[in-house]
KEBASE-403628 format. One record per atom (N, C-alpha, C): residue in one letter; chain; atom name; y, z, x. Coordinates in steps of 0.05 Angstrom, whole numbers, plus 5000, padded with zeros to 4 digits. Atoms other than C-alpha are relative to their C-alpha. Layout:
N
a;A;CA;Y;Z;X
...
//
This chain:
180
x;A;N;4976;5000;5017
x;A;CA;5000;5000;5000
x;A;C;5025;5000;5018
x;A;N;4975;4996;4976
x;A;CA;5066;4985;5030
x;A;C;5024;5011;4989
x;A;N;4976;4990;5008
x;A;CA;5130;5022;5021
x;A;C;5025;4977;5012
x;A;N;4973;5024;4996
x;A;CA;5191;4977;5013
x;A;C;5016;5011;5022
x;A;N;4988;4990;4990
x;A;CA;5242;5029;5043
x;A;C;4993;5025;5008
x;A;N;5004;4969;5007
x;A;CA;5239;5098;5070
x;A;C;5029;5003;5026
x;A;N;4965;4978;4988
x;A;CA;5312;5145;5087
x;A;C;4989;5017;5001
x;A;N;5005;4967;4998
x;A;CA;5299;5208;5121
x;A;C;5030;5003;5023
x;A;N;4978;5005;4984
x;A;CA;5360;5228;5149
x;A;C;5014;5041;5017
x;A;N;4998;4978;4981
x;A;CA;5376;5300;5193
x;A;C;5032;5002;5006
x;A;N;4974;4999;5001
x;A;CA;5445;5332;5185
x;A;C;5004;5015;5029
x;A;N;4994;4990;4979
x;A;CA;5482;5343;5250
x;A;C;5014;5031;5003
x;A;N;4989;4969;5000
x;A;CA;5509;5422;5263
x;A;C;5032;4988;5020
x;A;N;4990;5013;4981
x;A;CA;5570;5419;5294
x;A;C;5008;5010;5033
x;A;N;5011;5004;4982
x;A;CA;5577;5414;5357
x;A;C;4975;4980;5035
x;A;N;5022;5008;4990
x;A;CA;5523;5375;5374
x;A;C;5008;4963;4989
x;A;N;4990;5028;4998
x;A;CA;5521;5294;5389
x;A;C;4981;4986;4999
x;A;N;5020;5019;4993
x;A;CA;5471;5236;5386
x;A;C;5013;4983;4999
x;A;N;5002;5023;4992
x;A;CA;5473;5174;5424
x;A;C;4976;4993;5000
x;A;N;5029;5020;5003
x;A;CA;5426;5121;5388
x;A;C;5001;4977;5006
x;A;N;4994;5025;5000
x;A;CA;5454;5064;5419
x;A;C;4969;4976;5010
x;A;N;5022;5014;4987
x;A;CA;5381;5042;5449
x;A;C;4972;5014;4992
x;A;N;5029;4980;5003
x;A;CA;5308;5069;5440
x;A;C;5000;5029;5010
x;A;N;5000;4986;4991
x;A;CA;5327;5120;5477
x;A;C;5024;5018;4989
x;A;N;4984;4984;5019
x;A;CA;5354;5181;5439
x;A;C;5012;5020;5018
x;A;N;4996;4976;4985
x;A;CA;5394;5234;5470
x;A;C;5028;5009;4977
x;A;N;4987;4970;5020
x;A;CA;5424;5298;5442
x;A;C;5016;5017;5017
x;A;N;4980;4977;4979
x;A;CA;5477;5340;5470
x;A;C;5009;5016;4988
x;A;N;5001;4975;5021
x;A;CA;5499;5406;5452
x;A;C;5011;5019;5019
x;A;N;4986;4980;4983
x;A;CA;5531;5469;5478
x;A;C;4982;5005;5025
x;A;N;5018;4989;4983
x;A;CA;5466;5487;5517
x;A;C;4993;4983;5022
x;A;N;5013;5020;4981
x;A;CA;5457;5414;5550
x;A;C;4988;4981;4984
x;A;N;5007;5026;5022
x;A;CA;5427;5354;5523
x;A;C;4964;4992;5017
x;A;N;5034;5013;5007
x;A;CA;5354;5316;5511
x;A;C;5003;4980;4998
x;A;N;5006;5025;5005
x;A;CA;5325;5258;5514
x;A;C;4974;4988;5003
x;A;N;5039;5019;5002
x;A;CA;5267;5217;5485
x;A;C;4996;4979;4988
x;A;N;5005;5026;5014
x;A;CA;5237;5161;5481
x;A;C;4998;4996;4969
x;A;N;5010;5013;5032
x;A;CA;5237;5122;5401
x;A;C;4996;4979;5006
x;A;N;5007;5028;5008
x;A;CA;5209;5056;5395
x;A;C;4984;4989;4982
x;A;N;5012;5017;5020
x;A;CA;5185;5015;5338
x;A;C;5012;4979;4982
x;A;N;4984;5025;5005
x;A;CA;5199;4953;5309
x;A;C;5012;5005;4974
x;A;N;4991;4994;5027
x;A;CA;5203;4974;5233
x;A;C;5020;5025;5001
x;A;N;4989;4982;5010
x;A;CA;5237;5032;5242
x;A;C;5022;5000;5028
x;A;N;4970;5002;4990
x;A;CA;5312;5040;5260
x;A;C;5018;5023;4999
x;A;N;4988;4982;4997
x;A;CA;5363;5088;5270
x;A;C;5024;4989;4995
x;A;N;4986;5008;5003
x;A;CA;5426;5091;5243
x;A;C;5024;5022;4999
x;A;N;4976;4984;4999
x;A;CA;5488;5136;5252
x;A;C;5020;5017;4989
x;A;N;4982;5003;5023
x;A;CA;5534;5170;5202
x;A;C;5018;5023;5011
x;A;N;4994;4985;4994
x;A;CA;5583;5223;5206
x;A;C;4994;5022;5016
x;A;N;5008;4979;4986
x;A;CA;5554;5281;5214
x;A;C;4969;5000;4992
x;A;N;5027;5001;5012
x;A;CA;5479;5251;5197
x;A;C;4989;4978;5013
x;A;N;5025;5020;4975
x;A;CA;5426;5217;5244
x;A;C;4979;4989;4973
x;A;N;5022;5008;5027
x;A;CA;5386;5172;5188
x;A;C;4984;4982;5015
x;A;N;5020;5022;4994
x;A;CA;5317;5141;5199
x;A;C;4990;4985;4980
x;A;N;5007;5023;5011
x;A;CA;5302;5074;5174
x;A;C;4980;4991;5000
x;A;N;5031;5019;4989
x;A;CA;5234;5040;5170
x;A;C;5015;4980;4967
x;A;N;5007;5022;5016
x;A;CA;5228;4979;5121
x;A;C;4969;4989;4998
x;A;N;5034;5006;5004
x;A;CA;5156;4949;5090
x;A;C;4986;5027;5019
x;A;N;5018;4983;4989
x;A;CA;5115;5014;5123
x;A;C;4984;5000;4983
x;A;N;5024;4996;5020
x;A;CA;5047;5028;5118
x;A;C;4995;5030;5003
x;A;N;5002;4978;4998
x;A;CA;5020;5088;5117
x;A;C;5002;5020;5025
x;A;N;5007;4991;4977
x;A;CA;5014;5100;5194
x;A;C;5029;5004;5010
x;A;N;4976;4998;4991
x;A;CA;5091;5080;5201
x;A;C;5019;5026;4987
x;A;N;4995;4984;5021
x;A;CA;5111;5125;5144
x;A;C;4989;5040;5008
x;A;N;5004;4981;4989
x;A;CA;5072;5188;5181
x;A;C;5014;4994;5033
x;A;N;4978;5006;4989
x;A;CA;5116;5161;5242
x;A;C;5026;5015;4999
x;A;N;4965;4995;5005
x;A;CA;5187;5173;5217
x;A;C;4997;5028;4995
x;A;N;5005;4974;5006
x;A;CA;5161;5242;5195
x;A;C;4994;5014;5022
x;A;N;5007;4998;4968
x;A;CA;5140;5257;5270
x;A;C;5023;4997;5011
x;A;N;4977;5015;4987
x;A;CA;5201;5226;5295
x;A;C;5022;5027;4991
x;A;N;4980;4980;5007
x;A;CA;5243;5273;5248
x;A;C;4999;5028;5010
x;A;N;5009;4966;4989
x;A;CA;5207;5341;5273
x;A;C;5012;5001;5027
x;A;N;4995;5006;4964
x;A;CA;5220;5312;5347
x;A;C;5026;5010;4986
x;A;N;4966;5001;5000
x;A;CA;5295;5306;5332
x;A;C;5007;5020;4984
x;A;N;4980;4976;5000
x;A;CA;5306;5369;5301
x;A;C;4996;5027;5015
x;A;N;5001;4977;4974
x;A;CA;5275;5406;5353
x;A;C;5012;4993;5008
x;A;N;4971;5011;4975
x;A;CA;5323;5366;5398
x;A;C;5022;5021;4993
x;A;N;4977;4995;5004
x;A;CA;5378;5389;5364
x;A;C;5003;5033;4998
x;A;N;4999;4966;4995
x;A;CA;5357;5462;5347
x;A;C;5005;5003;5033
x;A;N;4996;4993;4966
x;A;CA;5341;5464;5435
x;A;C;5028;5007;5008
x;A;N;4977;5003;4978
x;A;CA;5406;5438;5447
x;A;C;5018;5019;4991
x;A;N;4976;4984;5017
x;A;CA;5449;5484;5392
x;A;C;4995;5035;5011
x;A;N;5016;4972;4999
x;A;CA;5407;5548;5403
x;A;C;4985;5004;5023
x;A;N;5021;4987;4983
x;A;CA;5350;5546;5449
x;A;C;4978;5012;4995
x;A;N;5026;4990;5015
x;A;CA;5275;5570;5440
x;A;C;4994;5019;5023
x;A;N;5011;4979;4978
x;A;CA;5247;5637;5467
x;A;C;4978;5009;4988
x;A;N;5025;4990;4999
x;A;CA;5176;5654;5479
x;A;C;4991;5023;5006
x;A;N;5005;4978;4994
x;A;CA;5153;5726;5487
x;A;C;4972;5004;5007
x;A;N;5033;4990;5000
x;A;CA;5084;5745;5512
x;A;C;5000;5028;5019
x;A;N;5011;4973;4987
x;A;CA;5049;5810;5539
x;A;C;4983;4992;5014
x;A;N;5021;4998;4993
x;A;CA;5011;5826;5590
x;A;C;4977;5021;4996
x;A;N;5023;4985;5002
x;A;CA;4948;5857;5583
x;A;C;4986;5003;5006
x;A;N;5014;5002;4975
x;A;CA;4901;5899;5627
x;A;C;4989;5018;4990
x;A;N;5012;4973;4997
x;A;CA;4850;5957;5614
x;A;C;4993;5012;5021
x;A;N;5012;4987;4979
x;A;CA;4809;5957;5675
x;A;C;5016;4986;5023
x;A;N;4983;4996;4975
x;A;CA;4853;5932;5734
x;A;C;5031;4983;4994
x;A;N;4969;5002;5002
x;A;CA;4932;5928;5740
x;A;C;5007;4977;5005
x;A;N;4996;5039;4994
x;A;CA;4953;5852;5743
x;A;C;5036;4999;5008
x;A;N;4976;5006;4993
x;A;CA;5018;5831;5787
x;A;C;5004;4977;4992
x;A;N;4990;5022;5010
x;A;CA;5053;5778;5753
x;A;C;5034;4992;5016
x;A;N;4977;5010;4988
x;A;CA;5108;5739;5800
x;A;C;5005;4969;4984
x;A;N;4997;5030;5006
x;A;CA;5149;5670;5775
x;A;C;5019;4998;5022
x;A;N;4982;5014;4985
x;A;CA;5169;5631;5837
x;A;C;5001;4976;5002
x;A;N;5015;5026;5000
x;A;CA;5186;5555;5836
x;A;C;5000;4995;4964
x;A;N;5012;5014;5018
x;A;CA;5148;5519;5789
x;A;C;4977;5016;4998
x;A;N;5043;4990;4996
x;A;CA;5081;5573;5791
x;A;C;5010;5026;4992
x;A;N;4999;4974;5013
x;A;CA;5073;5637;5756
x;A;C;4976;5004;5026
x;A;N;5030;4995;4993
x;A;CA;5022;5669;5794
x;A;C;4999;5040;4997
x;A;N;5014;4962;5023
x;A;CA;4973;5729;5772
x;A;C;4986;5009;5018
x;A;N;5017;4989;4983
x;A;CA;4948;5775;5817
x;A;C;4984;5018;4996
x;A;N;5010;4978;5011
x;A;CA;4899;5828;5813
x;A;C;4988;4992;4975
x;A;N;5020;5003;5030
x;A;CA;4857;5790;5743
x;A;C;4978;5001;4998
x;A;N;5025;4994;5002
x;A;CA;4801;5830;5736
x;A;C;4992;5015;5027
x;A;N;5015;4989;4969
x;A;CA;4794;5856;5814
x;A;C;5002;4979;5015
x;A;N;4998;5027;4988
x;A;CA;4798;5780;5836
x;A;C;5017;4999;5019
x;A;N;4973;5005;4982
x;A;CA;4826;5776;5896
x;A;C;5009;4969;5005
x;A;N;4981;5025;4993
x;A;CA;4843;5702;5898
x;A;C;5020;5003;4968
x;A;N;4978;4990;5016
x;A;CA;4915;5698;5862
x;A;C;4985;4966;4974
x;A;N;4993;5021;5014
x;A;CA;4909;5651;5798
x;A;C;5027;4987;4997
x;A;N;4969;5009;5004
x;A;CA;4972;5602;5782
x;A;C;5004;4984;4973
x;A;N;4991;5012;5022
x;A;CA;5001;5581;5720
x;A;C;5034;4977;5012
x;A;N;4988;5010;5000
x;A;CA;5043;5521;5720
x;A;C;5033;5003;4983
x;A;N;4972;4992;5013
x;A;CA;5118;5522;5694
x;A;C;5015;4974;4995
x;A;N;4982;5018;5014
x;A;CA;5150;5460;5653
x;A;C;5020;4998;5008
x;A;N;4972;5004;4992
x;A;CA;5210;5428;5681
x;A;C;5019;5014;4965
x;A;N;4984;4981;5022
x;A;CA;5261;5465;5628
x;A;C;4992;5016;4992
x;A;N;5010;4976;5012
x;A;CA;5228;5519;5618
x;A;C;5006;5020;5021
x;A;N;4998;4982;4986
x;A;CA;5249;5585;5650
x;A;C;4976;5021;4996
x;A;N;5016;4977;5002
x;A;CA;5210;5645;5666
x;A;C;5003;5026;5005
x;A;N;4986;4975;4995
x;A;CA;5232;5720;5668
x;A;C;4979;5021;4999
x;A;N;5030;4989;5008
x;A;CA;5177;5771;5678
x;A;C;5015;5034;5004
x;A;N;4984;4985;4993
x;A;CA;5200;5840;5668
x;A;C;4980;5023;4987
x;A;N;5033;4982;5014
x;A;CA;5144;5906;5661
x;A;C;4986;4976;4983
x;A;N;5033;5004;5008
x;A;CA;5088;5889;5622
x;A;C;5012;4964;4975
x;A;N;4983;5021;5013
x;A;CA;5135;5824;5582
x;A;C;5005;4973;5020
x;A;N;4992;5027;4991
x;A;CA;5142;5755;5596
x;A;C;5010;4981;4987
x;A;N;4985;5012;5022
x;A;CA;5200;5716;5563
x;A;C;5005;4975;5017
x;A;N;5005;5023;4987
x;A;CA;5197;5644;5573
x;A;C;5019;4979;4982
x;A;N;4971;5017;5025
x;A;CA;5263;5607;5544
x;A;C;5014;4971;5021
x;A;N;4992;5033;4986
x;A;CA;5291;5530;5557
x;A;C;5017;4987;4969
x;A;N;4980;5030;5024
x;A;CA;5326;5469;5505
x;A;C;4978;4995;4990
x;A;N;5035;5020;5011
x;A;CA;5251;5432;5502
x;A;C;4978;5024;4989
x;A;N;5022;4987;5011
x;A;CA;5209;5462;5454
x;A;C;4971;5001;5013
x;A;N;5026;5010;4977
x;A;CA;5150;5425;5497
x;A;C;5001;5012;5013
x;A;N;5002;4979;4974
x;A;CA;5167;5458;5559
x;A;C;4990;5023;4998
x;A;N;5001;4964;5001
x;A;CA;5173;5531;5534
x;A;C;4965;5001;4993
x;A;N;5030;5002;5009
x;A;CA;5101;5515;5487
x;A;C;4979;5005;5025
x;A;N;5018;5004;4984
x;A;CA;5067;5483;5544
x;A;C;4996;5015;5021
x;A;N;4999;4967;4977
x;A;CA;5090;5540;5601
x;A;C;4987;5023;4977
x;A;N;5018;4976;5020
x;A;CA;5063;5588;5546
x;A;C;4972;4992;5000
x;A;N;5019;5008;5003
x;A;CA;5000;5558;5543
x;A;C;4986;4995;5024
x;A;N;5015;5002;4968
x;A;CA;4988;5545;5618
x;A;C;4991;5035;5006
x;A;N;5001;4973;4997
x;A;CA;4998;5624;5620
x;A;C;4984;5015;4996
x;A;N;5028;4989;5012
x;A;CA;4945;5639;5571
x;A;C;4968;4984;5012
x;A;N;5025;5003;4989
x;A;CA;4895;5598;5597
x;A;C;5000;5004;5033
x;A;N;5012;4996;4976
x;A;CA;4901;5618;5664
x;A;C;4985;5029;5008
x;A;N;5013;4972;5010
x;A;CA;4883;5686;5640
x;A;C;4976;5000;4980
x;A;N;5026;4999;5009
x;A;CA;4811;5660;5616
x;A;C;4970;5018;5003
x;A;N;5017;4983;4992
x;A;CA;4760;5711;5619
x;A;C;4976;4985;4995
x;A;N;5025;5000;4999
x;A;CA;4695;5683;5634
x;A;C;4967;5020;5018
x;A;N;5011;4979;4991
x;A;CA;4638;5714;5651
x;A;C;4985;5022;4986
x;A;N;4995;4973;5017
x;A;CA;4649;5774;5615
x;A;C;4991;5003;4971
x;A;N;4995;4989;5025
x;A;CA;4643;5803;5548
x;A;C;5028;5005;4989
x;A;N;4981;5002;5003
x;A;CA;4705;5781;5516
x;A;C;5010;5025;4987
x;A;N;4995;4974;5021
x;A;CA;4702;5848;5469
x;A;C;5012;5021;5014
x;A;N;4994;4974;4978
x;A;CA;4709;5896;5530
x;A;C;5017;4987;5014
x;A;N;4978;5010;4981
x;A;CA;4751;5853;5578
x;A;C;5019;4980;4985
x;A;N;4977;5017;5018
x;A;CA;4812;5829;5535
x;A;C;5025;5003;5009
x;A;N;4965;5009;4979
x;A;CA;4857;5826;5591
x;A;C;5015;4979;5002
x;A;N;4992;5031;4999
x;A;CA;4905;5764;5602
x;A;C;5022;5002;4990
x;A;N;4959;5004;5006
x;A;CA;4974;5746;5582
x;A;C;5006;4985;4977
x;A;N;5008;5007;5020
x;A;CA;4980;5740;5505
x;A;C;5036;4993;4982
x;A;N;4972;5005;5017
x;A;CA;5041;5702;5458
x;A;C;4998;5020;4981
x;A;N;4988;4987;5024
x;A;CA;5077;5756;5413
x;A;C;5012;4994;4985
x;A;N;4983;5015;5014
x;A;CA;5131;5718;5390
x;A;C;5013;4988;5010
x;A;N;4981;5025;4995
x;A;CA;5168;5652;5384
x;A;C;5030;5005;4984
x;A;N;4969;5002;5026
x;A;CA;5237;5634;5356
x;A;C;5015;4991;5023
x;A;N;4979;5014;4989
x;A;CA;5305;5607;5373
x;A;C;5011;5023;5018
x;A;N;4971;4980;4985
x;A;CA;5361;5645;5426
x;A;C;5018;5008;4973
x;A;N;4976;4993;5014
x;A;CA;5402;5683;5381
x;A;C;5030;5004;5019
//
């Protein structure tokens, strides 16, 4: 089934700027600006005041879950750039005390489990890392970054081996949200 038209359109805060002159979208904003790739033939971008509108024409169903993708992207952009996203996680240890350093681009975990070789968690260009007692707050613009440094974190704190019931040590997300 094809859809003739579809308008989805994302009101700007102010502040905040897009340049759609090309496939390439970028967002600017008090905090700094983004940028990501768009490309597709049916679907277009179009400018307004204070309102970023997406265009497709004839879509099928695949283009139509598209523009809906497209819109989530670009209002994380714009939240990043207005606000900013912060990640919280804990660490957690019963049976031995875990040193957590962020230098660089590398978290690294010392002491997980008795292990003396250090594990390392990677760190997302835009993504910061602040490690302070037993807390680890992990804040940037790119939703991606902050996610994916959250997620390098937890799995480098995989307990195998073990009995996950008794050893549920590791470095666990508490809470997400924007910079207030």
């Amino acid at each position: 089934m094809l859809i003739k038209k579809l308008l989805l359109s994302l009101p700007l805060p102010e502040g905040v700027a897009i340049n759609s002159s090309d496939s390439n979208i970028k967002v600017t904003g008090p905090r700094g600006e983004l940028t990501r790739h768009f490309e597709h033939t049916k679907i277009k971008f179009n400018q307004k005041e204070n309102k970023l509108e997406i265009i497709g024409k004839n879509l099928k169903r695949r283009e139509k879950a598209l523009i809906g993708t497209w819109r989530a992207h670009l209002r994380n952009m714009i939240k990043g750039v207005n606000h900013g996203f912060l990640y919280e996680m804990k660490i957690v240890f019963a049976h031995f005390p875990m040193k957590i350093t962020a230098k660089g681009n590398l978290v690294a975990i010392d002491n997980f489990l008795g292990e003396k070789a250090t594990r390392t968690a990677t760190i997302c260009s835009g993504a910061n890392v602040k490690v302070k007692s037993d807390i680890v707050t992990i804040e940037g613009n790119d939703i991606e970054a902050v996610g994916q440094t959250a997620g390098n974190l937890e799995k480098a704190t995989i307990v195998k081996g073990r009995d996950t019931r008794v050893f549920q040590d590791g470095i666990y997300l508490i809470s997400k949200g924007v910079i207030e």
